[in-house]
C-alpha positions as CSV (number, residue, x, y, z in Angstrom):
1,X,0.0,0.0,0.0
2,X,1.3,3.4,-0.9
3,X,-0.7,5.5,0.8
4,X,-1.6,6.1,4.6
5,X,-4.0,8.1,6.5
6,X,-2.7,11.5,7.0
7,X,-0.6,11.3,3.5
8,X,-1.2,14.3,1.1
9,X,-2.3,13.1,-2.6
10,X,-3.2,14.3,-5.9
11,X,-6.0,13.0,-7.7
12,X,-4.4,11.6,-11.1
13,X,-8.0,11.3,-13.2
14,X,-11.8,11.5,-12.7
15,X,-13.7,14.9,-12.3
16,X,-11.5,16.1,-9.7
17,X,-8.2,15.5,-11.8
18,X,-5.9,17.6,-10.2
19,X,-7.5,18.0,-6.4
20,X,-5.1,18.1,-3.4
21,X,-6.2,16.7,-0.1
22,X,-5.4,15.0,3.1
23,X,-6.2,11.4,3.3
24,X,-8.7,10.0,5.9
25,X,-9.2,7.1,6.2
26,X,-8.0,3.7,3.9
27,X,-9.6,0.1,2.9
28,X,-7.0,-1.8,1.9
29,X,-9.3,-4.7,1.1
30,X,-11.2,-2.6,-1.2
31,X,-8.2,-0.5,-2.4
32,X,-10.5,2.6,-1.4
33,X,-9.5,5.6,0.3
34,X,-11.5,8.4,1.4
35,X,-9.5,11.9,0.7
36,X,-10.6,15.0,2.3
37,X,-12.7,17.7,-0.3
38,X,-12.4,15.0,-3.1
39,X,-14.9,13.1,-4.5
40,X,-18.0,14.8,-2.9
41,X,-21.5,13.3,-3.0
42,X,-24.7,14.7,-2.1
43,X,-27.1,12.3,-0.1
44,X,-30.9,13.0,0.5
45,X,-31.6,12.0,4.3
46,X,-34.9,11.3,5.7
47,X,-35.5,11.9,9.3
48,X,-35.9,9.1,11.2
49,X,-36.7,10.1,14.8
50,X,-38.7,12.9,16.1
51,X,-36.6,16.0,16.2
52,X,-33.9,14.8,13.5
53,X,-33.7,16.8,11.0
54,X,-33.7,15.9,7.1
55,X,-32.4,17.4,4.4
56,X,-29.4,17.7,1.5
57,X,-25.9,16.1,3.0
58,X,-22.8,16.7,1.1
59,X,-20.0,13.6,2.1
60,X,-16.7,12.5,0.8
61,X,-17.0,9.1,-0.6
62,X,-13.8,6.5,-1.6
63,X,-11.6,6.9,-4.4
64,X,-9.7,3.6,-5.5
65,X,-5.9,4.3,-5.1
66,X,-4.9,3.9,-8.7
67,X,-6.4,7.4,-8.8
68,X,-4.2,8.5,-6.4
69,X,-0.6,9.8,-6.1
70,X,1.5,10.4,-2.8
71,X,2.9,14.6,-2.8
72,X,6.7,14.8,-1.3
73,X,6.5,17.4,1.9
74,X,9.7,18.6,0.6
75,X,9.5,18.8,-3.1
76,X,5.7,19.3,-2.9
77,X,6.3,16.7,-6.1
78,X,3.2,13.9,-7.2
79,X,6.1,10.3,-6.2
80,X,5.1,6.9,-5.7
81,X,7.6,5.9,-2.8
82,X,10.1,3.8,-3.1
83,X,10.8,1.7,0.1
84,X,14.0,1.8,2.2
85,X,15.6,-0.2,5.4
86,X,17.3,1.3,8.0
87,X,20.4,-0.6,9.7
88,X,17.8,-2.2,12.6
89,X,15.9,-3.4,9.7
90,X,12.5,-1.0,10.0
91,X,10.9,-0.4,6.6
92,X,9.9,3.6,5.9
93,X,9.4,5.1,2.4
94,X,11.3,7.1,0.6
95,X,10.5,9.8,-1.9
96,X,12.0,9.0,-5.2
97,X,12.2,12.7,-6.7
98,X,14.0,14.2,-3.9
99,X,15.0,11.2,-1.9
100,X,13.7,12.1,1.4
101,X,12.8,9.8,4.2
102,X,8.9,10.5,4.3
């Protein structure tokens, strides 16, 4: 998986070509994320107790991640991140424009 919550992405195609955000949450099983002002639909709501209230909701909904491209902090660059080890053997990702530890 090359993206995480919290990452920044691009949106590579669809009507939002072109849209930063912040990812929020991920489903690696269904190779979904859900990015932050991307993707928005609209949802009628019916209320369903006394006192809720009804209307037009507005909602982010998942975007498959082959839409998606990781943006270096640094080089504020669209990467996919290569992966590195340090010498305890952890795994962390490493942007392959700039080569910074992300």
């Amino acid at each position: 998986m090359h993206i995480k919550t919290n990452d920044t992405v691009i949106v590579l195609s669809g009507r939002d070509k072109g849209k930063q955000g912040k990812v929020l949450s991920v489903d690696p099983e269904g190779r979904k994320a859900i990015v932050e002002g991307v993707n928005i639909a609209k949802r009628h709501k019916k209320p369903r107790k006394e006192g809720e209230p009804g209307g037009i909701i507005t909602m982010e909904t998942p975007i498959y991640f082959s839409k998606l491209m990781r943006v270096c902090p640094k080089c504020d660059k669209p990467t996919k991140p290569a992966y590195d080890f340090e010498d305890d053997g952890k795994k962390f990702r490493v942007c392959k424009k700039c080569g910074v530890k992300i």
